[in-house]
VOVODREN-148459 format. One record per residue: residue number from 1; residue in three letters; x, y negated, z of N, C-alpha, C in turn. Coordinates in steps of 0.05 Angstrom, whole numbers, padded with zeros to 5 digits. Layout:
% VOVODREN-148459
NUM_ALA_X_Y_Z_X_Y_Z_X_Y_Z
...
END
This chain:
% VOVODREN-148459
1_UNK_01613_01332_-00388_01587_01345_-00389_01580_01356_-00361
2_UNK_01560_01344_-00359_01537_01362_-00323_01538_01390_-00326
3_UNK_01543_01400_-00306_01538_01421_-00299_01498_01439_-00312
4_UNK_01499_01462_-00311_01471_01462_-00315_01469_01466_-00285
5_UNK_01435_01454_-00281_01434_01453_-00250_01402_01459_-00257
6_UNK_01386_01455_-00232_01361_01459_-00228_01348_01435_-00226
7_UNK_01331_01418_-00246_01321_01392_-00233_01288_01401_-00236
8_UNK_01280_01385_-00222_01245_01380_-00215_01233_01359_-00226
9_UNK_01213_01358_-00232_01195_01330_-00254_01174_01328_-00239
10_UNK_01162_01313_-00233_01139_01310_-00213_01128_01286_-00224
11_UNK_01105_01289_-00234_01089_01311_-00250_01088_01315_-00271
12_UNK_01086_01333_-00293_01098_01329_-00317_01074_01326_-00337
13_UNK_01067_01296_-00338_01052_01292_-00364_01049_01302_-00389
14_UNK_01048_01277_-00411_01062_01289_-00445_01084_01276_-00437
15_UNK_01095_01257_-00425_01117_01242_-00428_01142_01263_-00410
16_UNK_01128_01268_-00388_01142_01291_-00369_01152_01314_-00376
17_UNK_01137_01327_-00391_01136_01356_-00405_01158_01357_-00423
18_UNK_01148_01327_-00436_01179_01328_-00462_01197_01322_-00458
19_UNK_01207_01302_-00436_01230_01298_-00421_01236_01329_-00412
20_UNK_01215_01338_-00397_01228_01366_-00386_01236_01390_-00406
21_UNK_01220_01383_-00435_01234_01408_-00449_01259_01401_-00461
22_UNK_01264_01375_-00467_01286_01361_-00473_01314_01369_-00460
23_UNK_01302_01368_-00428_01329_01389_-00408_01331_01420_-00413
24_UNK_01314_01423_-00420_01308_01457_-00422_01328_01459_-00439
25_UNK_01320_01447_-00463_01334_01456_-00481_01367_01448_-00481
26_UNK_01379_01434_-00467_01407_01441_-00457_01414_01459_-00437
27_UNK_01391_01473_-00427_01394_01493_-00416_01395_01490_-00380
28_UNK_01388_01471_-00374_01381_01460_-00344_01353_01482_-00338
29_UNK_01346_01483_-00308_01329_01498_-00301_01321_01471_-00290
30_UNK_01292_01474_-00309_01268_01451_-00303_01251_01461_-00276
31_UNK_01232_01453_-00261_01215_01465_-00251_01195_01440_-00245
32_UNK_01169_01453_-00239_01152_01435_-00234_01134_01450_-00206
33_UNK_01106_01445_-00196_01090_01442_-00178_01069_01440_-00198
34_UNK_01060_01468_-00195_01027_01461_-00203_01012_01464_-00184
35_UNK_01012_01463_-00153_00988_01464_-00139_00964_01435_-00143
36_UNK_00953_01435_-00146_00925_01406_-00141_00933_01397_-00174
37_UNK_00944_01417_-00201_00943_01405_-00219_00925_01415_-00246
38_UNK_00920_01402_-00270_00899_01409_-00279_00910_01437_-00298
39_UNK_00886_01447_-00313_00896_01466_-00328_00915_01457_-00353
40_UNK_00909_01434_-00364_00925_01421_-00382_00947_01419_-00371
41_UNK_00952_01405_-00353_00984_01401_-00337_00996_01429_-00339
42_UNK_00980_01449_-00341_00997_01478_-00333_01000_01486_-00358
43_UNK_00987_01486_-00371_00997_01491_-00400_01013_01475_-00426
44_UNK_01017_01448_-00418_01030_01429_-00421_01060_01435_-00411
45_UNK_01064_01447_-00384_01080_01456_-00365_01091_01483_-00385
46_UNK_01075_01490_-00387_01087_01530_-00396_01088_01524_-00423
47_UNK_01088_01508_-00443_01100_01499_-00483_01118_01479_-00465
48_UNK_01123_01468_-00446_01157_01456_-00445_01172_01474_-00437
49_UNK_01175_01505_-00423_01191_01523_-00413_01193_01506_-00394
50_UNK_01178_01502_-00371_01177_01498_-00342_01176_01519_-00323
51_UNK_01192_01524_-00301_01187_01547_-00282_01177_01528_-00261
52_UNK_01149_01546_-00249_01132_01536_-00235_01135_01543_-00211
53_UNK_01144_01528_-00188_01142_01538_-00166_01120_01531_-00145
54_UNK_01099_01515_-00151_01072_01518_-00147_01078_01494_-00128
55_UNK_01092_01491_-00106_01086_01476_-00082_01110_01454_-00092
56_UNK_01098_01423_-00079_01109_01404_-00085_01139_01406_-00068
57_UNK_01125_01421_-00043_01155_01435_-00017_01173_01442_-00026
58_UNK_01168_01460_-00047_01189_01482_-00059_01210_01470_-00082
59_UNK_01187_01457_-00107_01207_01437_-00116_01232_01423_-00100
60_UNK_01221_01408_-00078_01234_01383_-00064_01259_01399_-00050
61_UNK_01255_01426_-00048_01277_01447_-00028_01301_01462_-00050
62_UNK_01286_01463_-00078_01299_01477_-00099_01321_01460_-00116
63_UNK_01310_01431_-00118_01321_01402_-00141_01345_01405_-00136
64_UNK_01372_01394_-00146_01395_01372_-00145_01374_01347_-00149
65_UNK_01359_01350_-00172_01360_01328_-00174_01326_01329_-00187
66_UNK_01307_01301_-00177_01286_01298_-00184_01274_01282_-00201
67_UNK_01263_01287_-00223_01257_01260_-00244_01233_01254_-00230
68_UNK_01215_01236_-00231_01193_01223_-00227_01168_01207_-00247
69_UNK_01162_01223_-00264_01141_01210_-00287_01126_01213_-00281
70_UNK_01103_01188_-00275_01073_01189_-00263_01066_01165_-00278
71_UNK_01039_01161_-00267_01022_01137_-00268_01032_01120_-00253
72_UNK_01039_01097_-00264_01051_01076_-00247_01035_01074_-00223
73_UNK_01010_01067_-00215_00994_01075_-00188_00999_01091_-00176
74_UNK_01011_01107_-00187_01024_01132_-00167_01052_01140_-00146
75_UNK_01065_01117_-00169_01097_01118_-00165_01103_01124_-00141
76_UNK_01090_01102_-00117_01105_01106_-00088_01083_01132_-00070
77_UNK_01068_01139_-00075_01057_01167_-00068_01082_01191_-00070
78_UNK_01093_01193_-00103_01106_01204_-00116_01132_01207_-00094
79_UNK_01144_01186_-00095_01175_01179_-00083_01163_01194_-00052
80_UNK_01137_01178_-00034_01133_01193_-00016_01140_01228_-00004
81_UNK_01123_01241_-00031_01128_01264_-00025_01157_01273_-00027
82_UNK_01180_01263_-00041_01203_01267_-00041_01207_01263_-00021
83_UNK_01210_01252_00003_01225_01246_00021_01240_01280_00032
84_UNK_01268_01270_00041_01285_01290_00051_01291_01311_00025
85_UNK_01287_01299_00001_01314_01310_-00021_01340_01305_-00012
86_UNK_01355_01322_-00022_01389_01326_-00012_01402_01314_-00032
87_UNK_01392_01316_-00063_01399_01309_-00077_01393_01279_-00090
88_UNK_01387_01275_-00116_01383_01251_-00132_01353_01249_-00143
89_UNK_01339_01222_-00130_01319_01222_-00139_01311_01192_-00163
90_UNK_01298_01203_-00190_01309_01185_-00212_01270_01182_-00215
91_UNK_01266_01147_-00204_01242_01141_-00212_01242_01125_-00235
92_UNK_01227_01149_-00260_01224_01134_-00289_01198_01126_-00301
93_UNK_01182_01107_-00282_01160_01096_-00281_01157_01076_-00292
94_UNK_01138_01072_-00308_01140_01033_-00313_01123_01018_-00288
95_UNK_01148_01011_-00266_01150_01006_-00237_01153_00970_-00246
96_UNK_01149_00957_-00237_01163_00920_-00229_01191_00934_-00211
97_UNK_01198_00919_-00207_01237_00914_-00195_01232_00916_-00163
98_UNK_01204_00902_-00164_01204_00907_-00135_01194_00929_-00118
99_UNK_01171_00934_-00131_01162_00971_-00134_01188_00981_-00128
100_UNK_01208_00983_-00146_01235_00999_-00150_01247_00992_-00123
101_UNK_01244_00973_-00117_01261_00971_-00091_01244_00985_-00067
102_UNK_01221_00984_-00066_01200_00995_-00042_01211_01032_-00049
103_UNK_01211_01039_-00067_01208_01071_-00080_01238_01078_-00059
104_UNK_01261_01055_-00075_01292_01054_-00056_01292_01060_-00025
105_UNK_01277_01046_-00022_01283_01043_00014_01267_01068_00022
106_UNK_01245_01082_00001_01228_01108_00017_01251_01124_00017
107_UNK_01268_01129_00001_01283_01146_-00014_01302_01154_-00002
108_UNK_01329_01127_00001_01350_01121_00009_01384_01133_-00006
109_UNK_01394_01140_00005_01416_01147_-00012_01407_01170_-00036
110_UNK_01416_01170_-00062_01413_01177_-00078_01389_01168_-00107
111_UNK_01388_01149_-00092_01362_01138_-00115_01371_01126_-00137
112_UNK_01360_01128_-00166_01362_01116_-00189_01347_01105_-00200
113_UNK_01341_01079_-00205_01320_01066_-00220_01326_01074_-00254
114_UNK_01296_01075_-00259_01300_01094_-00292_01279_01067_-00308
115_UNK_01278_01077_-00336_01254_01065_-00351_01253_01083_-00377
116_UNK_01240_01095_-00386_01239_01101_-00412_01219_01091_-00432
117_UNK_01242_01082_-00448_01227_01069_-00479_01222_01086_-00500
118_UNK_01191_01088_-00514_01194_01103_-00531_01180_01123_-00526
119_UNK_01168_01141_-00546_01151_01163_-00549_01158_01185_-00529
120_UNK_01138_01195_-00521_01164_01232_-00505_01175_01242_-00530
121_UNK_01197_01247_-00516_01215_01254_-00531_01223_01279_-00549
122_UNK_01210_01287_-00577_01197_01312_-00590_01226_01319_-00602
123_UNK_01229_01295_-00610_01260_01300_-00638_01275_01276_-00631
124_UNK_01300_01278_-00636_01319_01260_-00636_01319_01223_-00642
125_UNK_01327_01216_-00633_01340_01190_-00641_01306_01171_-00634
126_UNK_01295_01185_-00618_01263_01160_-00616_01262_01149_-00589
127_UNK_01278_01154_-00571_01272_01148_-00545_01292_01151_-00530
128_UNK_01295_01129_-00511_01315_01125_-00483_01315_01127_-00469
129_UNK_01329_01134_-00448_01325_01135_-00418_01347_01120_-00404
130_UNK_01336_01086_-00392_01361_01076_-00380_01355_01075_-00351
131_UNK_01380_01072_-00343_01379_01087_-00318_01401_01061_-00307
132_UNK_01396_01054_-00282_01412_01041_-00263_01414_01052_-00236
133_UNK_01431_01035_-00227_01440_01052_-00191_01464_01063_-00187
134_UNK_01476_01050_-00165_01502_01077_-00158_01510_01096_-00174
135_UNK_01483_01116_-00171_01487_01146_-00193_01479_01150_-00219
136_UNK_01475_01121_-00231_01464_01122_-00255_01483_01137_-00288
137_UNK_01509_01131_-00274_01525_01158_-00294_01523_01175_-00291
138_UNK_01514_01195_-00262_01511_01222_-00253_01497_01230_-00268
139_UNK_01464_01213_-00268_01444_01226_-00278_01444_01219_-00307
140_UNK_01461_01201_-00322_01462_01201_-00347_01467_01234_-00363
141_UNK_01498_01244_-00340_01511_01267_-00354_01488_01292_-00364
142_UNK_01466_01299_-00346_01447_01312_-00352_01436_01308_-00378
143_UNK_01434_01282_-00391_01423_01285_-00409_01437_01287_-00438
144_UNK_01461_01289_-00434_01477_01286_-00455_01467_01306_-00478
145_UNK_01465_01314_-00492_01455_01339_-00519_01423_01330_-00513
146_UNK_01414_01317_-00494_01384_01325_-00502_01368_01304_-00517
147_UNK_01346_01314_-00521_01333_01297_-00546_01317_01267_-00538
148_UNK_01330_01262_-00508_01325_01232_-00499_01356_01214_-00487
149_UNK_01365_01198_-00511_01385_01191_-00507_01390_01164_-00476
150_UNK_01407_01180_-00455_01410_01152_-00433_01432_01132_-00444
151_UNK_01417_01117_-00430_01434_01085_-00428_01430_01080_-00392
152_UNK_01458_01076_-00393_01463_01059_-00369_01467_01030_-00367
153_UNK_01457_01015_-00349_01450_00994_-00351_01472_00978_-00328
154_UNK_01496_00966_-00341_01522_00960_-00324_01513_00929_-00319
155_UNK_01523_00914_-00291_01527_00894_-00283_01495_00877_-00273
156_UNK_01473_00885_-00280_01451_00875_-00278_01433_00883_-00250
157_UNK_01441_00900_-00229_01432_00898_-00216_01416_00932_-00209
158_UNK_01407_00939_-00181_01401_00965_-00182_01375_00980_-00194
159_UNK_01365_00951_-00204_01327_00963_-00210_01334_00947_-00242
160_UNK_01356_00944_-00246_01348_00927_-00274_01329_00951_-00303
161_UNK_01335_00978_-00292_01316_01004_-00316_01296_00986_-00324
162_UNK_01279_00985_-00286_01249_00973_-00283_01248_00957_-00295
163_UNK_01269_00934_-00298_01259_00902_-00299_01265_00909_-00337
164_UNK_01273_00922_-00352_01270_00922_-00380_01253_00943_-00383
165_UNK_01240_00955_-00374_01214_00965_-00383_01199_00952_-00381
166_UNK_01189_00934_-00358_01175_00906_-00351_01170_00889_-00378
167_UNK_01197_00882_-00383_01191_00862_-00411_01192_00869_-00434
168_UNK_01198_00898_-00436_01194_00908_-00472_01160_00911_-00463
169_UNK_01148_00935_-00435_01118_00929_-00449_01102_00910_-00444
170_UNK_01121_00891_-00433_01099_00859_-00436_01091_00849_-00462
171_UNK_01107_00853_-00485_01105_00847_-00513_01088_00875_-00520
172_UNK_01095_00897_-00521_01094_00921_-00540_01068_00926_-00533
173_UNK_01049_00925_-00507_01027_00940_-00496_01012_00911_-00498
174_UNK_01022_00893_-00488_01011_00862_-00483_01001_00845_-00508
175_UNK_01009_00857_-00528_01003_00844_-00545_00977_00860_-00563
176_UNK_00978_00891_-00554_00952_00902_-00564_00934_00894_-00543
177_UNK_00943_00893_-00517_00914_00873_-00509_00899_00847_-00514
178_UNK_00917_00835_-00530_00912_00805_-00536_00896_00821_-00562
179_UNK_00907_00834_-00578_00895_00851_-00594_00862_00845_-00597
180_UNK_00852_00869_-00580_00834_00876_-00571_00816_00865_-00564
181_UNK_00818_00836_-00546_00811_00819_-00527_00804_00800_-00551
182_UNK_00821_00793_-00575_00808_00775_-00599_00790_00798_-00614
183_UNK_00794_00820_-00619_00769_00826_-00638_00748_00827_-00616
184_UNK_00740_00831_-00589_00717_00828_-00579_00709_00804_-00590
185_UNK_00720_00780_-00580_00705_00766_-00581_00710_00751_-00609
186_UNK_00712_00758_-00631_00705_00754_-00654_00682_00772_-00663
187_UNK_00672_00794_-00649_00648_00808_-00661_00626_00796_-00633
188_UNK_00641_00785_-00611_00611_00760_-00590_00607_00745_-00617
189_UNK_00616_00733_-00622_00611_00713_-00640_00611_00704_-00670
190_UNK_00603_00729_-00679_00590_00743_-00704_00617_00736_-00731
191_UNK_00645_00730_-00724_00660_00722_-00745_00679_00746_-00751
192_UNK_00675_00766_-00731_00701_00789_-00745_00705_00791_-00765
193_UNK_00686_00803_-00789_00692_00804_-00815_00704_00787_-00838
194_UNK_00694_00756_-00825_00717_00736_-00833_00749_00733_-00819
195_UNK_00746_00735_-00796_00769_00742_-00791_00790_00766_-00803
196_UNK_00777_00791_-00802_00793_00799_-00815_00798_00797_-00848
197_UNK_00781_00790_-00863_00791_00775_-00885_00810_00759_-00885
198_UNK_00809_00739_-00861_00829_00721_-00868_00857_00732_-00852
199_UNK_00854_00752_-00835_00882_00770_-00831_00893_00781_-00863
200_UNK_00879_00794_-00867_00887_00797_-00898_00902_00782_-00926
201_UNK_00896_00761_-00911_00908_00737_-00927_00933_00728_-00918
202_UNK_00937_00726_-00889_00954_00706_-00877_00977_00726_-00858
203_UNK_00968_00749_-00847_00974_00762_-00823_00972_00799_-00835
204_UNK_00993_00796_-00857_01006_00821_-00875_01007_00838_-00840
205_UNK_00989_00867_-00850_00995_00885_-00829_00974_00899_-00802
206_UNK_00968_00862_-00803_00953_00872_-00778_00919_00878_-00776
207_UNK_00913_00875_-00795_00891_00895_-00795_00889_00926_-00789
208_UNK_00913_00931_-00803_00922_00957_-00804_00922_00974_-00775
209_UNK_00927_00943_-00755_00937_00950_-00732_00913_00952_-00709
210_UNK_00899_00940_-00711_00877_00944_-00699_00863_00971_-00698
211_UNK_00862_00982_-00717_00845_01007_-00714_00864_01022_-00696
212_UNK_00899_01023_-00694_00917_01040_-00679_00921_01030_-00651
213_UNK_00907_01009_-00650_00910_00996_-00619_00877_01005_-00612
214_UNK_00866_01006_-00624_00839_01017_-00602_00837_01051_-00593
215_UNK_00851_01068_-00609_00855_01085_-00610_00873_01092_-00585
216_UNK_00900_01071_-00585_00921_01085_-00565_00902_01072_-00539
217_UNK_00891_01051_-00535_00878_01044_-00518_00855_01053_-00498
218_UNK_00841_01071_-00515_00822_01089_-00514_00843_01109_-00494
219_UNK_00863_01114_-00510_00878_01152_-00499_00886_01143_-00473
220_UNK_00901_01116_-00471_00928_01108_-00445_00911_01087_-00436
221_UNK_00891_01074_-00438_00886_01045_-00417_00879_01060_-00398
222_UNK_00883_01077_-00378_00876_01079_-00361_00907_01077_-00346
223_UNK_00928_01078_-00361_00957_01083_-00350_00967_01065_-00349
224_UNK_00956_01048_-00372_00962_01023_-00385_00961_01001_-00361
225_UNK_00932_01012_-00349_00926_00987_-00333_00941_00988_-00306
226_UNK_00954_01001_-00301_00974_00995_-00282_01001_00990_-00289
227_UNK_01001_00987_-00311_01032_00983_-00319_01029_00956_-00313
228_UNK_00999_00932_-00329_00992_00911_-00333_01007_00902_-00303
229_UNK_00988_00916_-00289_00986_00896_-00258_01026_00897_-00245
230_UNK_01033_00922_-00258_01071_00919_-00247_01075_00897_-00267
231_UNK_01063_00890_-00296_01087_00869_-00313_01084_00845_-00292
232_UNK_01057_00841_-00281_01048_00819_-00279_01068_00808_-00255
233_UNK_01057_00824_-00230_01080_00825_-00203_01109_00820_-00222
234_UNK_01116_00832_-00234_01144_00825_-00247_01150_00796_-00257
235_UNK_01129_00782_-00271_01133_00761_-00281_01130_00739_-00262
236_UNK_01117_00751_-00240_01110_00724_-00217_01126_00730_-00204
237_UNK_01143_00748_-00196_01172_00747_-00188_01189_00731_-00195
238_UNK_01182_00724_-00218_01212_00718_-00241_01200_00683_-00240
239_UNK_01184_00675_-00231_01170_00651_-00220_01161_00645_-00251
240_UNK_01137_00664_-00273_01122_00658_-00297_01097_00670_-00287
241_UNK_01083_00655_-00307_01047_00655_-00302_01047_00685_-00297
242_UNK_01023_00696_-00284_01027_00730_-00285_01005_00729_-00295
243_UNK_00980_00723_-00311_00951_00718_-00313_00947_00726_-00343
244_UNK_00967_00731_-00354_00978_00752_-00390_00967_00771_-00381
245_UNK_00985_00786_-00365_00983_00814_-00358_00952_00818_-00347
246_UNK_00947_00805_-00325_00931_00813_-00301_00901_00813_-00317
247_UNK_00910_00803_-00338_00871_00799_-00356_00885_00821_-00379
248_UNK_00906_00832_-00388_00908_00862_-00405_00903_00881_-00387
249_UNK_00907_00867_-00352_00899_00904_-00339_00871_00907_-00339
250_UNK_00848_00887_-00340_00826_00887_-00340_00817_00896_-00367
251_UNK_00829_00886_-00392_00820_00900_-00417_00829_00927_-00430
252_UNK_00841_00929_-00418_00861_00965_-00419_00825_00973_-00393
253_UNK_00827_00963_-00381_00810_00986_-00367_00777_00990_-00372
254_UNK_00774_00964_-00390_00738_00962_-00399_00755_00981_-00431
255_UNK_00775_00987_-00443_00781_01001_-00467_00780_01023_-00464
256_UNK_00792_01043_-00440_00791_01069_-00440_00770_01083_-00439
257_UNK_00771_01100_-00443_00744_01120_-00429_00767_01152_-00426
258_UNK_00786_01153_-00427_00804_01181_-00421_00812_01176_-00381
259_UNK_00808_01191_-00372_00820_01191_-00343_00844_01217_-00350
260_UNK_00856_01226_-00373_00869_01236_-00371_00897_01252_-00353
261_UNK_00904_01265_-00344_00920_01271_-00320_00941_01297_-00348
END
């Protein structure tokens, strides 16, 4: 078992907040940076038991160790302002592999490629945090008792976190955009209502599912749509079409209307 130590979250979303109360509640001293952040972030911040040290400086001077939950568009901003941590900096972004490597080289010694699957983490047994890198057991030990279970990710490489967050939400997010993208254009072309009749018939479920995909789409396509454009870079890495993704980052972004922070 880790020591309790002092780590930093930069910035702490819903996904951030609950990772960070998650450490709280093993008894780690969380802290965050609310300067340039919204009032939700701060109060989001103060129901996780976050100590606020206002300046992103102070965090970066106070950490062992730094988690990183942002908007994927944000990621290498993020890692930026880290520069000259002493300690461990763990980017758990849904990043492409190669992102993860750009974030690496800002970084340098101490970096961990992360990914988390799964809801923030409220109650037990719903969510992961895998982690690769050098120090990817270091930063596992932190989380041991807390209510986001790590996995370390052996033999695959230093960004492999990234590259399986990559392809769980190429299916999981990618396929509510295909979603989405067929009921438009089944209500262009005046047949939705047959369609979904004949979902009813043939396609047990997914009616059901539609109404919960316009909804999460509405809350996250704005987050969404940068995840799209990392699956995509990821898959044209991997030498596959990237043109899935790159038309869900476009419909994640005509879906939202939340600029949520």
């Amino acid at each position: 078992m880790a020591k309790m130590t002092t780590i930093g979250v930069l910035h702490p979303g819903q996904m951030g907040a609950a990772v960070g109360a998650a450490l709280v509640s093993t008894g780690h001293d969380v802290i965050w940076a609310s300067a340039g952040r919204s009032q939700q972030s701060r109060q989001r911040a103060r129901d996780a038991g976050l100590r606020d040290v206002v300046r992103v400086e102070a965090l970066i001077a106070e950490s062992e160790m730094v988690l990183s939950i942002c908007p994927p568009d944000a990621a290498l901003h993020v890692a930026r302002s880290a520069i000259g941590l002493g300690g461990i900096f763990v980017d758990a972004n849904a990043i492409s592999p190669d992102t993860s490597v750009d974030v690496g080289e800002m970084i340098g010694d101490g970096y961990v490629d992360a990914g988390i699957i799964g809801p923030p983490p409220v109650r037990d047994g719903t969510t992961r945090l895998y982690l690769s890198g050098d120090a990817a057991d270091q930063v596992a030990e932190h989380f041991f008792g807390a209510r986001i279970e790590p996995r370390v990710i052996d033999g695959a490489g230093p960004t492999a976190a990234s590259a399986l967050k990559m392809v769980y939400g190429a299916w999981t997010k990618g396929s509510i955009a295909l979603l989405l993208a067929i009921e438009q254009t089944a209500l262009a072309d005046g047949v939705a209502d047959v369609l979904h009749d004949e979902w009813e018939l043939s396609q047990a479920g997914l009616p059901d599912r539609l109404p919960a995909a316009q909804r999460e789409a509405d809350a996250k396509g704005w987050r969404w749509e940068g995840e799209m454009r990392q699956i995509a870079a990821t898959f044209l890495a991997a030498g596959q079409p990237a043109g899935f993704h790159q038309a869900a980052a476009e419909i994640f972004s005509r879906a939202s209307t939340s600029k949520q922070r």
